[in-house]
Residue frames as qw, qx, qy, qz and C-alpha x, y, z in Angstrom:
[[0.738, -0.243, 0.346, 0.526, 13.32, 61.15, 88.26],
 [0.525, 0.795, 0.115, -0.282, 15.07, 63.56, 86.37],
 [0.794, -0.052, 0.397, 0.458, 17.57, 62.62, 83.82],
 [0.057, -0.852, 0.253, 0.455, 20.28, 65.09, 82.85],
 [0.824, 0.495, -0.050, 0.272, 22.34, 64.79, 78.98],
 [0.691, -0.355, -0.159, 0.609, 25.97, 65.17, 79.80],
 [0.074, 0.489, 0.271, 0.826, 25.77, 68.47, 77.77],
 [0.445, -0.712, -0.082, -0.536, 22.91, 69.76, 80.74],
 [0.779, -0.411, -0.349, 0.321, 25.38, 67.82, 83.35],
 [0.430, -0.027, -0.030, 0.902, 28.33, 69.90, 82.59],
 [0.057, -0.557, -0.125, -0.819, 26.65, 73.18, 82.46],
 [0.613, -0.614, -0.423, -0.262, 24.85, 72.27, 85.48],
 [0.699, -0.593, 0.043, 0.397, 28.22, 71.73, 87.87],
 [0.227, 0.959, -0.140, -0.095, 29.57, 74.39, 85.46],
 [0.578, -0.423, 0.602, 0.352, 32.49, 71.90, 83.96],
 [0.329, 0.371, -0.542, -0.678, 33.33, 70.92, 80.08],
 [0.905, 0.190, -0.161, -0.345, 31.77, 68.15, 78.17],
 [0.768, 0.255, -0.574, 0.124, 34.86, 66.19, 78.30],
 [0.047, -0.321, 0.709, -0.626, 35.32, 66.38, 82.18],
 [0.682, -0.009, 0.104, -0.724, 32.06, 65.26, 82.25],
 [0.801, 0.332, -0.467, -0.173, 32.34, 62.50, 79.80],
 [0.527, 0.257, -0.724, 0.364, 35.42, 61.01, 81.83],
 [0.175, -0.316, 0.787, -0.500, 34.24, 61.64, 84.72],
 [0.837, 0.174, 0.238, -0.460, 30.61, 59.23, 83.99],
 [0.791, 0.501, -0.243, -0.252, 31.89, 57.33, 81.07],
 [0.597, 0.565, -0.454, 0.343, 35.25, 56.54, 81.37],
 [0.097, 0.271, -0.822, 0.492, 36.21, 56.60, 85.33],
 [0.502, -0.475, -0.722, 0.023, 32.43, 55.27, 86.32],
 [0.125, 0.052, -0.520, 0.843, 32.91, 58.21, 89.09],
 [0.453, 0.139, 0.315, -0.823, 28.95, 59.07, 88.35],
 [0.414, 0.255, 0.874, 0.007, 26.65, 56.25, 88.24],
 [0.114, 0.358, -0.659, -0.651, 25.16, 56.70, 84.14],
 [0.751, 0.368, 0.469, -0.285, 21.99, 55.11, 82.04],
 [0.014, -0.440, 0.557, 0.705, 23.06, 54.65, 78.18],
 [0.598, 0.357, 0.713, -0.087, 20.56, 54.26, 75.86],
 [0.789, 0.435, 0.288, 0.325, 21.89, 53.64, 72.79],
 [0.505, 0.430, -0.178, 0.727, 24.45, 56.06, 71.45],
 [0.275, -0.717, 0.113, -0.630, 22.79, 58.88, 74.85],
 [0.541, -0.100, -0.725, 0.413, 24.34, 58.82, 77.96],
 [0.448, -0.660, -0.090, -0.596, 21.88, 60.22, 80.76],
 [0.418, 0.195, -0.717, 0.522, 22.37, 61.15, 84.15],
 [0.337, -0.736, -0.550, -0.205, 20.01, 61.17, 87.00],
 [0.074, -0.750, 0.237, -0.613, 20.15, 65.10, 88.63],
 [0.822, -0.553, 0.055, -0.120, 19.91, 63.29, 92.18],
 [0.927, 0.021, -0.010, 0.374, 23.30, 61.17, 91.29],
 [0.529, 0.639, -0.077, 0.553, 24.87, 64.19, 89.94],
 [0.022, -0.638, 0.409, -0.652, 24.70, 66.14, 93.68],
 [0.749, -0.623, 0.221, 0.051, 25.47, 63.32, 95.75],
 [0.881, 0.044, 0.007, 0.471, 28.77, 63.04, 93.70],
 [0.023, 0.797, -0.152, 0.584, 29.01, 66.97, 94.23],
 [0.625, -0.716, 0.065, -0.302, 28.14, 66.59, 97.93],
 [0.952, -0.197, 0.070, 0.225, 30.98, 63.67, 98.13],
 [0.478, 0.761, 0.150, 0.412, 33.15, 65.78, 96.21],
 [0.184, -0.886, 0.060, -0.421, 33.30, 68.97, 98.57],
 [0.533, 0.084, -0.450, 0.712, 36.56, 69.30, 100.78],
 [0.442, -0.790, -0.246, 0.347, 36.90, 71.40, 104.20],
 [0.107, 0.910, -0.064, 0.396, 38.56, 74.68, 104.11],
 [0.718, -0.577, -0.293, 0.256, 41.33, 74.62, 106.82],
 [0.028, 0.988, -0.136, 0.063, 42.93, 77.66, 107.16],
 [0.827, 0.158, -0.384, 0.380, 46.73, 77.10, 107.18],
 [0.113, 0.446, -0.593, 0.660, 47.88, 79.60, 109.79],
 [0.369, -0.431, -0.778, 0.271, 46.41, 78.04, 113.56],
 [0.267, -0.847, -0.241, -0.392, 43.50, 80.65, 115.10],
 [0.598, -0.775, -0.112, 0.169, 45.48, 83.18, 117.22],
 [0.662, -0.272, 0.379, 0.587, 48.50, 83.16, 115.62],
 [0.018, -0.893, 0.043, 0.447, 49.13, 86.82, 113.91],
 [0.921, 0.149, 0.201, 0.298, 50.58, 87.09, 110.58],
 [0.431, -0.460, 0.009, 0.777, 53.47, 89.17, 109.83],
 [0.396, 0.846, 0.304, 0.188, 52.65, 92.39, 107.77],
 [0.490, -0.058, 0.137, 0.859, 55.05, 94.52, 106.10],
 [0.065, 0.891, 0.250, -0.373, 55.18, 98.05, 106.37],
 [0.609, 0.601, -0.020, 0.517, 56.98, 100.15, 103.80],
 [0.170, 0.636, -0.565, 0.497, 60.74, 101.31, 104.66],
 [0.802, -0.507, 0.303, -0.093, 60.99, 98.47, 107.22],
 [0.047, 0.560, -0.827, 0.001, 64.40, 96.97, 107.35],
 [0.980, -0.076, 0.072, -0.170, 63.91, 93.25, 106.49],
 [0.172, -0.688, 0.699, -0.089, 67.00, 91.46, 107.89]]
């Protein structure tokens, strides 16, 4: 088990200390040991709340469908 300070969390998912902080401390979002004033996180916890995290990509135009490209000195009506 390895246990991450929120200082080696944030750097890890490349965020600040205080996004961190709130996002363990304060919204509970990553599960969090605290012993005494040190809050420690276990590296395992941190990327399955990455992995949960991670949206889809969906492209907004629909596959097939051509967008328009301007050419210079077209007439745009």
């Amino acid at each position: 088990m390895n246990l991450l300070t929120l200082k080696e969390a944030a750097e890890k998912i490349r965020v600040g200390y205080s996004t961190i902080y709130r996002l363990v401390a304060q919204e509970g979002q990553i599960p969090h040991v605290r012993i005494g004033k040190k809050i420690l996180v276990k590296e395992t916890d941190l990327e399955d709340f990455i992995k949960s995290s991670t949206t889809k990509v969906v492209p907004c135009v629909p596959a097939g469908v051509t967008r328009f490209k301007y050419i210079p000195g077209m007439k745009v009506v």
